[in-house]
C-alpha positions as CSV (number, residue, x, y, z in Angstrom):
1,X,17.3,-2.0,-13.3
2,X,17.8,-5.9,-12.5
3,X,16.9,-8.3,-10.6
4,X,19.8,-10.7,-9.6
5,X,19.3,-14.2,-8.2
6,X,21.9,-15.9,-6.9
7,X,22.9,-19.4,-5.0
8,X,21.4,-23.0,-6.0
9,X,20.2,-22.3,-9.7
10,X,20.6,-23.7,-12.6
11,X,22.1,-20.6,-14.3
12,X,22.4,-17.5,-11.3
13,X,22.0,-14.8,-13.6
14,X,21.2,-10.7,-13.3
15,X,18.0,-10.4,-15.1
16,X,16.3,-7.2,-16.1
17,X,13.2,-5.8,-14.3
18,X,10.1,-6.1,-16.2
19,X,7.0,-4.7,-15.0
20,X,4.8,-6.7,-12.9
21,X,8.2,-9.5,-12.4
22,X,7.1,-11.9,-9.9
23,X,9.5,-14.6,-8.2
24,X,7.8,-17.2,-11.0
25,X,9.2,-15.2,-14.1
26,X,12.6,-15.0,-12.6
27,X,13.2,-18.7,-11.4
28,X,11.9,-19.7,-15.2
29,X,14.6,-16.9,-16.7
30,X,17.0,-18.8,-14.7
31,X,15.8,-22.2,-15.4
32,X,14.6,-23.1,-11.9
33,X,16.5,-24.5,-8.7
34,X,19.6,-26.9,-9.2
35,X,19.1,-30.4,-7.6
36,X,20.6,-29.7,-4.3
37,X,18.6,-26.0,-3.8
38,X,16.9,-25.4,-0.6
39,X,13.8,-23.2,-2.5
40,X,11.9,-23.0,0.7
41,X,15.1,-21.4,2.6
42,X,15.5,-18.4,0.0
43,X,15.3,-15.4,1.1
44,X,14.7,-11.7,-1.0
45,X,16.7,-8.9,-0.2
46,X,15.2,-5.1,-0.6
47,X,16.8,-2.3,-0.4
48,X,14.5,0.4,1.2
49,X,15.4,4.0,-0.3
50,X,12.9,5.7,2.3
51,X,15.0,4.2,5.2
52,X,18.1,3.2,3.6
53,X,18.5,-0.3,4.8
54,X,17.8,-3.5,3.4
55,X,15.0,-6.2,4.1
56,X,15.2,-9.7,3.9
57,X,12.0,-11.7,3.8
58,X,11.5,-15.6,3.1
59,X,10.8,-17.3,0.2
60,X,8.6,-20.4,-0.4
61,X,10.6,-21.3,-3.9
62,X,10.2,-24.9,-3.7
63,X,6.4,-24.5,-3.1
64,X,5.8,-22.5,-5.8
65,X,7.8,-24.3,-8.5
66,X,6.9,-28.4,-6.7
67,X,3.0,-27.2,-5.5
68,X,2.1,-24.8,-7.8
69,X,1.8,-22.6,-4.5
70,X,0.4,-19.3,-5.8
71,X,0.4,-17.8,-2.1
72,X,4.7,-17.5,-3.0
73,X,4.5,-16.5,-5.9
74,X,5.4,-12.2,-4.7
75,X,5.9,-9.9,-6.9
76,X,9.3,-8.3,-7.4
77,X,11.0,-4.6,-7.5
78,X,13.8,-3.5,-9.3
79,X,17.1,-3.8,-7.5
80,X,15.8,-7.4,-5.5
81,X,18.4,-9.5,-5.1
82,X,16.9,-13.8,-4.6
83,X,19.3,-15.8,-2.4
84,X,19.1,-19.9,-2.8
85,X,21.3,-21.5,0.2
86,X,22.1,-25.2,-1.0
87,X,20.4,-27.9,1.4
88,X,22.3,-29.4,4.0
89,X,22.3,-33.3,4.0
């Protein structure tokens, strides 16, 4: 299983799933945001097998890796795909 995180990295990468992956481990496997990321716009997307459908929920990326905001620091599944839109000037 992987986790895939795409958008405003430095490397967007598929990444395997490890247990207990939380959003931390996978922004350092794919050496953070790139300079022009909007970490606090990123959203994770879940596929639900019970229902069938996917979830989006936010992300607080750019709290986590600027604050050291443990709150956003959630903990992944297998199959979670991390979207990074780029910030708008």
């Amino acid at each position: 299983q992987q986790v895939r995180v795409v958008g405003a990295t430095e490397k967007p990468a598929s990444i395997p799933y490890r247990a207990n992956m939380t959003l931390l481990d996978a922004m350092i496997s794919v050496g953070g945001l790139s300079q022009y990321a909007a970490g606090n716009k990123a959203k994770l997307v879940r596929y639900d097998r019970g229902t069938g459908k996917s979830q989006e929920y936010g992300l607080q990326i750019s709290s986590l890796l600027k604050k050291g905001d443990s709150r956003a620091n959630v903990r992944l599944e297998p199959g979670d795909v991390i979207i990074i839109p780029e910030s708008m000037f």
